[in-house]
TIRO-337024 format. One record per atom (N, C-alpha, C, O): residue number from 1; residue in one letter; atom name; x, y, z. Coordinates in nm, 4 decimals, always signed. Atoms other than C-alpha are relative to their C-alpha. Example, Ala and Ser with C-alpha at 12.3 -4.5 7.8 and 13.67 -1.06 7.14 Angstrom:
2
1_A_N_+0.0890_-0.1190_+0.0000
1_A_CA_+1.2300_-0.4500_+0.7800
1_A_C_+0.0900_+0.1200_+0.0000
1_A_O_+0.1936_+0.1181_+0.0665
2_S_N_-0.0820_-0.1190_-0.0060
2_S_CA_+1.3670_-0.1060_+0.7140
2_S_C_-0.0770_+0.1090_+0.0730
2_S_O_-0.0261_+0.2198_+0.0899
//
This chain:
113
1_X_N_+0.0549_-0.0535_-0.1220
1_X_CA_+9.2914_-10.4158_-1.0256
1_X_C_+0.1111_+0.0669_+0.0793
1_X_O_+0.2196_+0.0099_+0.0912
2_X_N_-0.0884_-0.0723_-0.0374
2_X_CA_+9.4718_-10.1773_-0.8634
2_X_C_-0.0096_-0.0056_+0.1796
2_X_O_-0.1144_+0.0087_+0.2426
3_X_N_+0.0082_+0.0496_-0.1086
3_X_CA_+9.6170_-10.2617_-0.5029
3_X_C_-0.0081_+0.1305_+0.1115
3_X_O_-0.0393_+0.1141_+0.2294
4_X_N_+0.0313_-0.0894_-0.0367
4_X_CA_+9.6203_-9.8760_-0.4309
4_X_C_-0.1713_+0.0301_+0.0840
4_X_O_-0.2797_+0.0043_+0.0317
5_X_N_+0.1477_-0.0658_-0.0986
5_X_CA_+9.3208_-9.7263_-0.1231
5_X_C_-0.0715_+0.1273_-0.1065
5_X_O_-0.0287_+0.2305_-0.1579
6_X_N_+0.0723_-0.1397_+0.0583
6_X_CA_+9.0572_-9.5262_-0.2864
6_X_C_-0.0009_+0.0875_+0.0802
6_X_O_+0.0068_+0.0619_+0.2003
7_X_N_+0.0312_-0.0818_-0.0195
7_X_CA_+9.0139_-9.2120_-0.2410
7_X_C_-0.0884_+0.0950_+0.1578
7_X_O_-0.2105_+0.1104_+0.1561
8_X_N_+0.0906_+0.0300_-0.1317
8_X_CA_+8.9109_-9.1014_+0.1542
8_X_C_-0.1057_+0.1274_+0.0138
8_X_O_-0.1865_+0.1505_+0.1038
9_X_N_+0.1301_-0.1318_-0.0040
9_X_CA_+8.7067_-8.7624_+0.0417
9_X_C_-0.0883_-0.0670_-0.1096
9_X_O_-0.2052_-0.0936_-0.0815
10_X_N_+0.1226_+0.0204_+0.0870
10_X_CA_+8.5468_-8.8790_-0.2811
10_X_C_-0.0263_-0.1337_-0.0204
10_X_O_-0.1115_-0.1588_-0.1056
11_X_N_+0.0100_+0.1362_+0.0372
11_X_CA_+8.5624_-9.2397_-0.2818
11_X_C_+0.0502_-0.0661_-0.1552
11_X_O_+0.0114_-0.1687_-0.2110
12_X_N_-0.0327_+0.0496_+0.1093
12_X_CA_+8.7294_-9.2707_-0.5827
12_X_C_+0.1215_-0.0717_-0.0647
12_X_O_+0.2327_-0.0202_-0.0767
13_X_N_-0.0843_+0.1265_+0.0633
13_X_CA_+8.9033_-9.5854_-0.7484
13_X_C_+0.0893_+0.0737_-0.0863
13_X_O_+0.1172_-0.0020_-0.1793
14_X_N_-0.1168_+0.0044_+0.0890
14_X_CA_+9.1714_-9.3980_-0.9389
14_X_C_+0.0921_+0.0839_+0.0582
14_X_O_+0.1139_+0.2022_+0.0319
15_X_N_-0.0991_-0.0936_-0.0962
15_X_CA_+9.4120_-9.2883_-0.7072
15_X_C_+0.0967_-0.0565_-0.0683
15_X_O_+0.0895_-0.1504_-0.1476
16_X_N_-0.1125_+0.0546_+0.0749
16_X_CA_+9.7547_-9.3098_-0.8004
16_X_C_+0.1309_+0.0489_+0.1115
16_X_O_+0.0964_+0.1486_+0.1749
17_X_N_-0.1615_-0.0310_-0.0874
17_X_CA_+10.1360_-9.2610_-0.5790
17_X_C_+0.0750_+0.0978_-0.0957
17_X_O_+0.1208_+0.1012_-0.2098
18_X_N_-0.1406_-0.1481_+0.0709
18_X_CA_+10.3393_-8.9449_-0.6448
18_X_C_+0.0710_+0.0333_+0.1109
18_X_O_+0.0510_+0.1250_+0.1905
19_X_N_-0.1278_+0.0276_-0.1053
19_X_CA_+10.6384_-9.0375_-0.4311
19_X_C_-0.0328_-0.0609_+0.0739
19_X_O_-0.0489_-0.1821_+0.0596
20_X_N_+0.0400_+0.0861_-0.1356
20_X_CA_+10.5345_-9.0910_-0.0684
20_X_C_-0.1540_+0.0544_+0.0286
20_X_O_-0.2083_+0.0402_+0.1382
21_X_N_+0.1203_-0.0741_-0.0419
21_X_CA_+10.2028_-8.9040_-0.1015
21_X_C_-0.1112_-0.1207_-0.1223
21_X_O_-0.0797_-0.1857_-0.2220
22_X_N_+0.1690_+0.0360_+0.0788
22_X_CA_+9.8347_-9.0485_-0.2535
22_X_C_-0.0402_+0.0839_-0.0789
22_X_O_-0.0322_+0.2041_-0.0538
23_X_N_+0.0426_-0.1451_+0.0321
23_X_CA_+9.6893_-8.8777_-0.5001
23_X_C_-0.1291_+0.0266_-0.0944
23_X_O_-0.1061_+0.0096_-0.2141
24_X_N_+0.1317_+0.0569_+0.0722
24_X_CA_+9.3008_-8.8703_-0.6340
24_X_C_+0.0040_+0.1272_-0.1313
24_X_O_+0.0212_+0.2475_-0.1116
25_X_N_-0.0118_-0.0716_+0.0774
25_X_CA_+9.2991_-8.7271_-0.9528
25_X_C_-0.1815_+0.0835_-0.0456
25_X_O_-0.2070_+0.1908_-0.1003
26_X_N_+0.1784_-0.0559_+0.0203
26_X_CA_+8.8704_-8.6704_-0.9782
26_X_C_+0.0056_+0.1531_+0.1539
26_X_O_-0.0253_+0.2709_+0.1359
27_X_N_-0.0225_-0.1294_-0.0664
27_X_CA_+8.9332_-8.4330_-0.6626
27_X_C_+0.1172_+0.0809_+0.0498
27_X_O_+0.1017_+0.1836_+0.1157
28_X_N_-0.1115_-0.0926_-0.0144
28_X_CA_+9.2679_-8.3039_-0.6286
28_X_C_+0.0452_-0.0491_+0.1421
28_X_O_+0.1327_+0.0269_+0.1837
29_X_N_-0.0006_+0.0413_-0.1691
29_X_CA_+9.2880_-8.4839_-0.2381
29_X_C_+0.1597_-0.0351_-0.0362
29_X_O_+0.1997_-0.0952_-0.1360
30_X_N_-0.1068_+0.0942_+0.0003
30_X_CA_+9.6406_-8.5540_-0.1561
30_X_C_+0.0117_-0.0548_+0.1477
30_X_O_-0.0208_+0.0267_+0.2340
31_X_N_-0.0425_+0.0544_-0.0920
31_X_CA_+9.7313_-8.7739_+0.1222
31_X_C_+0.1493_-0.0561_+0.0683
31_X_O_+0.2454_-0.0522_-0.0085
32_X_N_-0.1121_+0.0765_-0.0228
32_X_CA_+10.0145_-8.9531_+0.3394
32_X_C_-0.0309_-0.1036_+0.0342
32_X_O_-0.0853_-0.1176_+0.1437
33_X_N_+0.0150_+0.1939_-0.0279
33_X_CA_+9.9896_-9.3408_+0.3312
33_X_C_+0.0152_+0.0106_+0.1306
33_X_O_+0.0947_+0.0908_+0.1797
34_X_N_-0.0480_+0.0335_-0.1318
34_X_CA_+9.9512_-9.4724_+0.6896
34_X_C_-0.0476_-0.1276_-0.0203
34_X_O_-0.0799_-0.1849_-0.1244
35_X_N_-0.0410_+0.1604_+0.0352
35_X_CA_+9.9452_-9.8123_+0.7997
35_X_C_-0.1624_-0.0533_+0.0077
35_X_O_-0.1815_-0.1748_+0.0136
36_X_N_+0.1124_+0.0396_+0.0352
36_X_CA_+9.5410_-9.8013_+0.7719
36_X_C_-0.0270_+0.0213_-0.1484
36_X_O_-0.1210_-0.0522_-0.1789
37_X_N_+0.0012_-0.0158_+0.0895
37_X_CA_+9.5553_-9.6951_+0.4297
37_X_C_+0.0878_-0.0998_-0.1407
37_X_O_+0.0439_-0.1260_-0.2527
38_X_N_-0.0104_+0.0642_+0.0642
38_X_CA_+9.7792_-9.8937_+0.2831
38_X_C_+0.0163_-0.1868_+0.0075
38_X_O_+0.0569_-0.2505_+0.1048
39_X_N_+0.0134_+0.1157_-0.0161
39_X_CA_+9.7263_-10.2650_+0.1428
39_X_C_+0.1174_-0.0760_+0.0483
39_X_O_+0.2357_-0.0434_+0.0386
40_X_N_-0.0853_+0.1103_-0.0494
40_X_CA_+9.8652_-10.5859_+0.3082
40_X_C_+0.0333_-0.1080_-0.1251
40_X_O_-0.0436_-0.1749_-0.1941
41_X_N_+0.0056_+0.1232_+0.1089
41_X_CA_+9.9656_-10.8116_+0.0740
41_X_C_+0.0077_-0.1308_+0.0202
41_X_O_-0.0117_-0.2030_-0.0776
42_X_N_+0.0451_+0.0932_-0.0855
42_X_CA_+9.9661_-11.1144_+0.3462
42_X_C_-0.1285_-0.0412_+0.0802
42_X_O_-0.1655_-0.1511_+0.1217
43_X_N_+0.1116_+0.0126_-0.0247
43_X_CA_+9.6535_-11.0047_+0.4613
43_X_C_-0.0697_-0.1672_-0.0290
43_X_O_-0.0436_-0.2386_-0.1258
44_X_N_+0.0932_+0.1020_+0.0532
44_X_CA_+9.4067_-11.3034_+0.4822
44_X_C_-0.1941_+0.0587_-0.0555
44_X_O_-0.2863_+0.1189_-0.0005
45_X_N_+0.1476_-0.0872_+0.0519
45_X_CA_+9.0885_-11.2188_+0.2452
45_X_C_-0.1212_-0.0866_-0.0270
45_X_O_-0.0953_-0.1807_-0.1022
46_X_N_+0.1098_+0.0691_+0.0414
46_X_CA_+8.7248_-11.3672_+0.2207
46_X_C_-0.0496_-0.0563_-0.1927
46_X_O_+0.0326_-0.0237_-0.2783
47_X_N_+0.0425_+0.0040_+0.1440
47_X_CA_+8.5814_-11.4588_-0.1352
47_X_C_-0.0220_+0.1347_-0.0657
47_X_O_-0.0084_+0.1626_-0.1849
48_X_N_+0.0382_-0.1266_+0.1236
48_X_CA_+8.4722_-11.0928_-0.1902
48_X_C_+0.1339_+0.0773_+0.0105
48_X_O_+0.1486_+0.1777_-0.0591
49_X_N_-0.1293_-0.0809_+0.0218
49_X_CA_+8.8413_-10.9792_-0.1118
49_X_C_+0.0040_+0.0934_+0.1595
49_X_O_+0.0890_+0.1674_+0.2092
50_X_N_-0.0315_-0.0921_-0.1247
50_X_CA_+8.7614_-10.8334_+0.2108
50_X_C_+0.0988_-0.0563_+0.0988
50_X_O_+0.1114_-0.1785_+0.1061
51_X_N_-0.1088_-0.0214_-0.0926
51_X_CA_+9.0340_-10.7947_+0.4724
51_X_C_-0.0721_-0.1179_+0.1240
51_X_O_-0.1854_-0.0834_+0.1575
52_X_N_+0.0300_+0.0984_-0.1383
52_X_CA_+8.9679_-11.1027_+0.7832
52_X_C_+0.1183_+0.0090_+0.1042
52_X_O_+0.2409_-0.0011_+0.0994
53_X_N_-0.0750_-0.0371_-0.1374
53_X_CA_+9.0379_-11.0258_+1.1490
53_X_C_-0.0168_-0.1049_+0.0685
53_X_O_-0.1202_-0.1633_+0.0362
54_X_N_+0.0798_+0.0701_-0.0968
54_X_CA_+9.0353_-11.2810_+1.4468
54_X_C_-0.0787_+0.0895_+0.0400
54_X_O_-0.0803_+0.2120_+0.0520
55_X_N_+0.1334_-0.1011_-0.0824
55_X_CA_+8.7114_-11.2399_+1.6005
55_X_C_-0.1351_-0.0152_-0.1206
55_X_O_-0.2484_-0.0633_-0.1231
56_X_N_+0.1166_-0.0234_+0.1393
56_X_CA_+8.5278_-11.1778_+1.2725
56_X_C_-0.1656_-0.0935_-0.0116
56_X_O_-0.1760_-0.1983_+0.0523
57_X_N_+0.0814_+0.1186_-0.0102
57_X_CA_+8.1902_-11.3513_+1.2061
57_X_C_+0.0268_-0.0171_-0.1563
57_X_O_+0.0888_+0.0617_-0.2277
58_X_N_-0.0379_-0.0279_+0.1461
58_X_CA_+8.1797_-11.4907_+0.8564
58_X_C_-0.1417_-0.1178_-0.0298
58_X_O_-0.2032_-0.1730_+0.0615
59_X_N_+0.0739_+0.0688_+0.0154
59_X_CA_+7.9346_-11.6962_+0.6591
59_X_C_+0.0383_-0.0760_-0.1300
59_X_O_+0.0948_-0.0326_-0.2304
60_X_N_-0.0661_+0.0706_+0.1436
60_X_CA_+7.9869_-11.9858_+0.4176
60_X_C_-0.0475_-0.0183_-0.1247
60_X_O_-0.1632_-0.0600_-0.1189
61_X_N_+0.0834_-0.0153_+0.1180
61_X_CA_+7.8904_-11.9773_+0.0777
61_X_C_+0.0232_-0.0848_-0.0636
61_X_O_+0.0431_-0.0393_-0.1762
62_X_N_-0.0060_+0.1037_+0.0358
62_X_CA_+7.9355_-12.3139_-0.0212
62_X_C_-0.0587_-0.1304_+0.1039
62_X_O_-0.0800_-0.1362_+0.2250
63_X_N_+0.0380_+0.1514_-0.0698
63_X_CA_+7.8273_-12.6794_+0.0569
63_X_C_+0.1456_-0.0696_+0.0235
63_X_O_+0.2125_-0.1208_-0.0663
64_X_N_-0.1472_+0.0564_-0.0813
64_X_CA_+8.1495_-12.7990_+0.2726
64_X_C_-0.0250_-0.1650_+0.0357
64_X_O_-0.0892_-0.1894_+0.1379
65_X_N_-0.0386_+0.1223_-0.0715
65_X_CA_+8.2043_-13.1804_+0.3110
65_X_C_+0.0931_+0.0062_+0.0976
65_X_O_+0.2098_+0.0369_+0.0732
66_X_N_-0.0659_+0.0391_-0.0698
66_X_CA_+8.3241_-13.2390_+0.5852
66_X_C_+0.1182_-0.1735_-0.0036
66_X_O_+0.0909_-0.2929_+0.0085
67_X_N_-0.1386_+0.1462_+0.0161
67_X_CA_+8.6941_-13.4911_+0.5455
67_X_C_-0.0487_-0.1113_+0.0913
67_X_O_-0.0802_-0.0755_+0.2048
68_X_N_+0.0206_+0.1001_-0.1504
68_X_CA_+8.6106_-13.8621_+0.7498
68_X_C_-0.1372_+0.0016_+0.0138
68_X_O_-0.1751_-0.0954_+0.0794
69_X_N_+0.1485_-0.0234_-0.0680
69_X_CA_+8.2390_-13.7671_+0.7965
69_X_C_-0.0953_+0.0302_-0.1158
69_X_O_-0.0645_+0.0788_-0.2247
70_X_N_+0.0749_+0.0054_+0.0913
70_X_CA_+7.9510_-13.7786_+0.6308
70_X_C_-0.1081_+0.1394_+0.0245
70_X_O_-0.2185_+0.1524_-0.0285
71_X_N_+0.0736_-0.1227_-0.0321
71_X_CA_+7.8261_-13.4331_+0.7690
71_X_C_+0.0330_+0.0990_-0.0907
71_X_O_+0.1523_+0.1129_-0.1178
72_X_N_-0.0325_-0.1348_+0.0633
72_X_CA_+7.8158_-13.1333_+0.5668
72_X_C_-0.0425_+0.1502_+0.0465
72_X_O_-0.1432_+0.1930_+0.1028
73_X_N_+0.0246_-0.1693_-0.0860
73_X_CA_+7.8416_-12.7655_+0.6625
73_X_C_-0.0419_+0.0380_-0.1552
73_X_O_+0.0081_+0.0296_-0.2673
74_X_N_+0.0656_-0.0685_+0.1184
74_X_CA_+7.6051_-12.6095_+0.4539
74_X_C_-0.0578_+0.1669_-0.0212
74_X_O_-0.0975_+0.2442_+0.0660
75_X_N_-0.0379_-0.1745_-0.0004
75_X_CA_+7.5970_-12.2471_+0.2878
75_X_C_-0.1113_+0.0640_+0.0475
75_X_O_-0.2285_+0.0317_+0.0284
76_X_N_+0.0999_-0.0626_-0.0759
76_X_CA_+7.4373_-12.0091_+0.4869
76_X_C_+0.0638_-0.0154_+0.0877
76_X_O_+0.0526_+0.0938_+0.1434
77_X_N_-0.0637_+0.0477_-0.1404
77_X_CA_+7.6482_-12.1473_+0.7929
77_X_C_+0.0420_+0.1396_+0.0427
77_X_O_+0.1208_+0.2066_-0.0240
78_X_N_-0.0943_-0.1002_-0.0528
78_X_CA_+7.7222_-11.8606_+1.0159
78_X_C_+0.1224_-0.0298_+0.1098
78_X_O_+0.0816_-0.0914_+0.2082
79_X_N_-0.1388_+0.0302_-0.0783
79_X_CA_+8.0868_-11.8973_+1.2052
79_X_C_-0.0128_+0.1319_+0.0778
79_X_O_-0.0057_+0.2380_+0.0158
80_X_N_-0.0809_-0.1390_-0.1108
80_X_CA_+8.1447_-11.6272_+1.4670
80_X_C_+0.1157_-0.0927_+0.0784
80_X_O_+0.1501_-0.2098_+0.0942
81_X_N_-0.1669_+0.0067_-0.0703
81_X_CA_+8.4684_-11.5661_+1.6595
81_X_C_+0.1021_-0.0676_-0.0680
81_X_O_+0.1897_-0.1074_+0.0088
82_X_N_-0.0905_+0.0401_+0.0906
82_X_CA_+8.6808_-11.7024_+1.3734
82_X_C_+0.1348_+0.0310_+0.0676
82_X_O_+0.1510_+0.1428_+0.1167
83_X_N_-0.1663_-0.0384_-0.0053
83_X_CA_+9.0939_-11.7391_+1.4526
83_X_C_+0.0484_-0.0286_-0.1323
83_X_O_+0.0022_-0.1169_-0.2046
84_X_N_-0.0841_+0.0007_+0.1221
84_X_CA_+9.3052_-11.7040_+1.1737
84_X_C_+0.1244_-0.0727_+0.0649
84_X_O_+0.1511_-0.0488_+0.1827
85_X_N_-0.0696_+0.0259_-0.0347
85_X_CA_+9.6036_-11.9226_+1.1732
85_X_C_+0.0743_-0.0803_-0.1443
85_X_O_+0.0244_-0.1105_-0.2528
86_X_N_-0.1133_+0.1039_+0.0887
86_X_CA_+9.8857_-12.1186_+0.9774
86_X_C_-0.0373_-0.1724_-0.0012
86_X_O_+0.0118_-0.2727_+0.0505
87_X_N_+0.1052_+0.1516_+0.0344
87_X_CA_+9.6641_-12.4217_+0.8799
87_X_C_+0.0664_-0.1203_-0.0629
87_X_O_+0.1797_-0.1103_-0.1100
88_X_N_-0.0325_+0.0854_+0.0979
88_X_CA_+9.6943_-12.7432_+0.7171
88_X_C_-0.0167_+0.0766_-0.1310
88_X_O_-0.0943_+0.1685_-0.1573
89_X_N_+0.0086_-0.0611_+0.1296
89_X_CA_+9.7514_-12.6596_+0.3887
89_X_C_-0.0065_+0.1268_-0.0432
89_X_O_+0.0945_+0.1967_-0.0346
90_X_N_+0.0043_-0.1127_-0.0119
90_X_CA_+9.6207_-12.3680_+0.3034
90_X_C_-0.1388_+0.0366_+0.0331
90_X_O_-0.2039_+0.1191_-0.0310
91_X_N_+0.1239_-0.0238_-0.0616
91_X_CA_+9.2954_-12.4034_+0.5496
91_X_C_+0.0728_+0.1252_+0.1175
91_X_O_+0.1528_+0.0881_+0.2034
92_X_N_-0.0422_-0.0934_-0.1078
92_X_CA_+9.3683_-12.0369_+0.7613
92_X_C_-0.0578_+0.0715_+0.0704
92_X_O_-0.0221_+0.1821_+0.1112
93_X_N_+0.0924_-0.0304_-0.1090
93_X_CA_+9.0433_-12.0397_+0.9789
93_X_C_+0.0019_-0.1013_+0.1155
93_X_O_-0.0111_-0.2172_+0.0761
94_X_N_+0.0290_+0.0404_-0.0543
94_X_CA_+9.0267_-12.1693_+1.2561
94_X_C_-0.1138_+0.0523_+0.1232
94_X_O_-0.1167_+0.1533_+0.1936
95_X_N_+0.1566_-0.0668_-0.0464
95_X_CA_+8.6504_-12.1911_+1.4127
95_X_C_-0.0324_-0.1428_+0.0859
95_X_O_+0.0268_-0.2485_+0.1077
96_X_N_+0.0996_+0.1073_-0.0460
96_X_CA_+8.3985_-12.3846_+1.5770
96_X_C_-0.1328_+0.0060_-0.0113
96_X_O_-0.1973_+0.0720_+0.0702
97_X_N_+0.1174_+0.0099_+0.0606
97_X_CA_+8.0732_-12.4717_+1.3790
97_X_C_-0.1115_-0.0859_+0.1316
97_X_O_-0.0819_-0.1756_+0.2105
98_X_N_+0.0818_+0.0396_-0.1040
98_X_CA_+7.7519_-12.5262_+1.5941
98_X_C_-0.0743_-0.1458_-0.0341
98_X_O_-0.1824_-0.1272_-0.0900
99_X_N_+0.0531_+0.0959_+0.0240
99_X_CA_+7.6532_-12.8901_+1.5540
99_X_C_+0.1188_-0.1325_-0.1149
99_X_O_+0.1080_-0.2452_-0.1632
100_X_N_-0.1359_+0.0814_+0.0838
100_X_CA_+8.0098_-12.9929_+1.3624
100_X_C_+0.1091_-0.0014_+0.0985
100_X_O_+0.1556_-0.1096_+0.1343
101_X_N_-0.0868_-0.0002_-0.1262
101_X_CA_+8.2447_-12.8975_+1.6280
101_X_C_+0.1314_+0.1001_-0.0978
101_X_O_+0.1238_+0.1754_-0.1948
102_X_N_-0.1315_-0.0706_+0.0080
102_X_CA_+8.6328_-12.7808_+1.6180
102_X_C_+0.0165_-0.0120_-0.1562
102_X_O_-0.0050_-0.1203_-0.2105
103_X_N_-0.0532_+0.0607_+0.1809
103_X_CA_+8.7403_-12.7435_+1.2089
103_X_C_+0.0672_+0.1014_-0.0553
103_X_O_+0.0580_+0.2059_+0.0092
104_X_N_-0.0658_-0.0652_+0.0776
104_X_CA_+8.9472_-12.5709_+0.9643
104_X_C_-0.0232_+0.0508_-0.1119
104_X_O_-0.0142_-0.0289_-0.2053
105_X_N_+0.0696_-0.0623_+0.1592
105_X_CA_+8.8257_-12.3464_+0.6658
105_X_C_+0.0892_+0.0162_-0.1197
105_X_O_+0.1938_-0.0478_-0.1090
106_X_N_-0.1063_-0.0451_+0.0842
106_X_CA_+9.0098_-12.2265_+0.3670
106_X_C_-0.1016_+0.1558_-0.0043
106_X_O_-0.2230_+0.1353_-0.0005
107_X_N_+0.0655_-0.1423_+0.0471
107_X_CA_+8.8762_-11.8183_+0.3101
107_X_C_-0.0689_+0.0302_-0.0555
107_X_O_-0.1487_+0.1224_-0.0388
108_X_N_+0.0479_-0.0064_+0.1621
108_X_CA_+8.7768_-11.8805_-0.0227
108_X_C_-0.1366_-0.0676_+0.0333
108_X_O_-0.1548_-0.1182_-0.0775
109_X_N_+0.0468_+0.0687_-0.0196
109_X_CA_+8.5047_-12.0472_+0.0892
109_X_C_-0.1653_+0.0859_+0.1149
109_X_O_-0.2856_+0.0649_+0.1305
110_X_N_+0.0943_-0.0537_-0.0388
110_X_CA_+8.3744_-11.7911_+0.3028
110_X_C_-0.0338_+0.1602_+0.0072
110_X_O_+0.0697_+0.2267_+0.0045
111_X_N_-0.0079_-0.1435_-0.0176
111_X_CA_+8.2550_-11.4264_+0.3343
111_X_C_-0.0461_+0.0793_+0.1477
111_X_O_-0.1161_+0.0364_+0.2395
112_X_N_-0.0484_-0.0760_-0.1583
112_X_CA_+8.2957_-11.1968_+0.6311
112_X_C_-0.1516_+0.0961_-0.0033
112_X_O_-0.1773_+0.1960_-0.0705
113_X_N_+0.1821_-0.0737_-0.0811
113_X_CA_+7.8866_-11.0928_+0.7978
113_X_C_+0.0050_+0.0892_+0.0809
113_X_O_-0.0987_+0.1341_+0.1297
//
């Protein structure tokens, strides 16, 4: 999978770098990388790979036990106003579920609505 931005006239997945420029080979487009174009590689990403902002809403696509408790956050759960942060482990949401309270996600776990 290639970590290269498709293509911003034809949408097309086979772009390739020739020096400091972009360059789609299906239409001839060349570009100059800016800092919306190219990938983060710290970025934090949902299950389908998409890019997560604070703020974001997201929804969970799994059945979550909750650690200590016998409650479970179950998929379908929608989270709005998500913070991203430097978690236990490698949980790097921080939210607040309606009927669970304050908690910590891992990404993988959820996708961005």
């Amino acid at each position: 999978m290639s970590d290269l931005p498709d293509c911003p006239e034809c949408n097309s997945k086979y772009t390739y770098q020739d020096g400091t420029l972009f360059v789609c080979p299906t239409c001839a487009h060349e570009w100059i990388p800016s800092a919306d174009n190219v990938p983060d590689e710290n970025a934090i990403r949902d299950s389908n790979g998409n890019i997560l902002k604070s703020g974001d809403s997201v929804t969970v696509i799994k059945d979550l036990k909750v650690k200590g408790s016998s409650v479970v956050v179950k998929v379908g759960t929608k989270v709005k106003n998500i913070r991203l942060v430097d978690g236990v482990g490698d949980h790097d949401i921080d939210c607040r579920i309606d009927g669970v309270g304050a908690m910590q996600l891992k990404s993988e776990f959820v996708k961005q609505s």
